[in-house]
C-alpha positions in Angstrom: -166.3 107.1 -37.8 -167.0 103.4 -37.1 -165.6 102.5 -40.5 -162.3 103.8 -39.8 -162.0 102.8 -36.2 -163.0 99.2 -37.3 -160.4 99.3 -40.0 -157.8 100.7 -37.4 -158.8 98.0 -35.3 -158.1 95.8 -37.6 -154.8 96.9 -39.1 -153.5 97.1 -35.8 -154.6 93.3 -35.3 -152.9 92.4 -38.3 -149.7 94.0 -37.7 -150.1 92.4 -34.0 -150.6 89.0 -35.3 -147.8 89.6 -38.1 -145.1 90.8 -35.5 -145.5 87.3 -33.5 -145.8 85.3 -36.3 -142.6 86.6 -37.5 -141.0 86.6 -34.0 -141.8 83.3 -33.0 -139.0 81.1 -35.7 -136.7 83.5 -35.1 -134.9 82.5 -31.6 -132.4 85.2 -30.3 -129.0 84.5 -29.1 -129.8 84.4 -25.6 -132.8 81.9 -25.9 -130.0 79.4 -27.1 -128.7 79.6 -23.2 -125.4 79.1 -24.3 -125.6 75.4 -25.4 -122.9 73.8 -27.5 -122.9 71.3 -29.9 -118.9 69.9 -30.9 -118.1 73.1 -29.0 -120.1 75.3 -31.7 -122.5 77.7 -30.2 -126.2 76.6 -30.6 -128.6 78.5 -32.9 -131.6 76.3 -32.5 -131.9 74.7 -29.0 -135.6 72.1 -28.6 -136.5 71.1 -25.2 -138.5 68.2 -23.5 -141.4 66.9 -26.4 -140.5 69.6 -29.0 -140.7 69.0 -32.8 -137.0 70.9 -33.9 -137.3 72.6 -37.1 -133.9 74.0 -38.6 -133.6 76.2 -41.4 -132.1 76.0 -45.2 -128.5 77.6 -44.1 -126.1 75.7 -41.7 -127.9 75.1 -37.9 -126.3 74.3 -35.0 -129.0 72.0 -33.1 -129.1 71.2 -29.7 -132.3 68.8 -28.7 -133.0 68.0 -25.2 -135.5 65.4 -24.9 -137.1 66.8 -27.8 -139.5 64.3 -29.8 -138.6 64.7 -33.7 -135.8 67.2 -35.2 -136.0 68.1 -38.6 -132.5 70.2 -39.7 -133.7 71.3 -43.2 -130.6 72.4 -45.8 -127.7 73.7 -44.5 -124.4 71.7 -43.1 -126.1 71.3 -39.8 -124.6 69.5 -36.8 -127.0 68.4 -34.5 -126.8 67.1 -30.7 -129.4 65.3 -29.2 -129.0 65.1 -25.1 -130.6 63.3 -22.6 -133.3 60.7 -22.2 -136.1 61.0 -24.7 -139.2 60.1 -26.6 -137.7 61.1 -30.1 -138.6 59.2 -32.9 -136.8 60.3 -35.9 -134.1 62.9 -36.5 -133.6 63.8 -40.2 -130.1 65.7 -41.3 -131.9 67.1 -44.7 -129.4 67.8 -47.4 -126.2 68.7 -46.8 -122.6 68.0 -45.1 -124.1 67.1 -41.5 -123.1 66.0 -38.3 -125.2 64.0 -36.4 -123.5 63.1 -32.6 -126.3 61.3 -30.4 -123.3 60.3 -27.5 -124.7 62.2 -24.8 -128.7 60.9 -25.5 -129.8 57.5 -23.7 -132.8 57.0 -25.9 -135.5 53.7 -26.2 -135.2 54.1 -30.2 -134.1 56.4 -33.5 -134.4 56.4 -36.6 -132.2 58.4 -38.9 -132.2 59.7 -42.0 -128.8 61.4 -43.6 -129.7 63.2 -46.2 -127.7 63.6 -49.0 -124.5 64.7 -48.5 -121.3 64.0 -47.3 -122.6 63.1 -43.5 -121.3 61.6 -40.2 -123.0 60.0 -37.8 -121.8 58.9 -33.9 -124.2 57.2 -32.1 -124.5 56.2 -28.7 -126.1 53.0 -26.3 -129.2 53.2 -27.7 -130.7 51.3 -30.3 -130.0 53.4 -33.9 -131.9 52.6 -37.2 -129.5 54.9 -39.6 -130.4 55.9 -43.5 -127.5 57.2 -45.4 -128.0 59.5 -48.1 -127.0 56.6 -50.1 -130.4 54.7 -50.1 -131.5 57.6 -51.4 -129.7 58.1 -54.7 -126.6 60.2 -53.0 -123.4 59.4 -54.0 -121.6 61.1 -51.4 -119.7 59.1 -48.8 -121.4 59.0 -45.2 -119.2 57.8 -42.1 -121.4 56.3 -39.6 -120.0 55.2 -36.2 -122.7 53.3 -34.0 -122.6 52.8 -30.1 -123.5 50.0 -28.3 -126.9 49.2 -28.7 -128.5 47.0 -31.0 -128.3 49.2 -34.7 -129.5 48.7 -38.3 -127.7 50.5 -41.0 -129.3 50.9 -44.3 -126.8 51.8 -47.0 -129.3 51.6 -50.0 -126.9 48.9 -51.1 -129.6 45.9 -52.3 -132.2 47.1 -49.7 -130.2 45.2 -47.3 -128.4 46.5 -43.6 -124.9 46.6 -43.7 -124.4 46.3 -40.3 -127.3 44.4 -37.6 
């Protein structure tokens, strides 16, 4: 009788355990609170300090003061908003949009993946990789704001634009 309530117990716990670890990357439609992104509905929304992890299909990424986002594959378009901490966004492979307009952040640094990318940056000061440093052939457009950028094109290990 102990044996099998222990291993009841403990199937119970596993499939527990299993049900929230599968729950927890998998963010319903109404946990995305109806953000947009260049007016595409949000699929993976990060809020103040979060590390945003995207997925291998196309994301829809919406960080708010979120530290680090990381898209993944996909053709992703990501928004970051607000004042922040973040540190580094990477676009992963893919066609991806990057639009950092509405953020007023101390620093980024970006990596475009490879891919056919674009990139619109805002006041802040922008470090941007294109996918070219990194062996990609595809044509990047990369539009920076104000601030004081860097743009590293792969091109002789140089920036293209200071």
């Amino acid at each position: 009788m102990i044996q099998s309530s222990l291993t009841t117990l403990l199937a119970y716990a596993l499939v527990v355990s299993a049900g929230a670890f599968v729950a927890t990357p998998l963010m319903p439609a109404a946990a995305a609170d109806d953000q947009t992104c260049r007016e595409l509905d949000a699929t993976i929304v990060g809020g103040p300090g979060d590390r945003v992890v995207g997925t291998p299909e196309a994301d829809v990424i919406v960080a708010t003061n979120s530290s680090r986002v990381s898209a993944g594959g996909g053709d992703d378009t990501i928004c970051y908003i607000g004042q922040g901490p973040i540190n580094e966004i990477d676009s992963g492979d893919g066609d991806d949009y990057v639009d950092l307009t509405q953020g007023d952040l101390e620093h980024v640094s970006v990596k475009l993946g490879r891919g056919a990318d674009l990139f619109v940056g805002g006041d802040s000061p922008e470090h941007v990789t294109t996918g070219n440093a990194l062996g990609d052939d595809a044509v990047d457009r990369v539009s920076t704001g104000a601030g004081k950028d860097r743009v590293y094109s792969g091109r002789d290990a140089v920036p293209t634009r200071t």
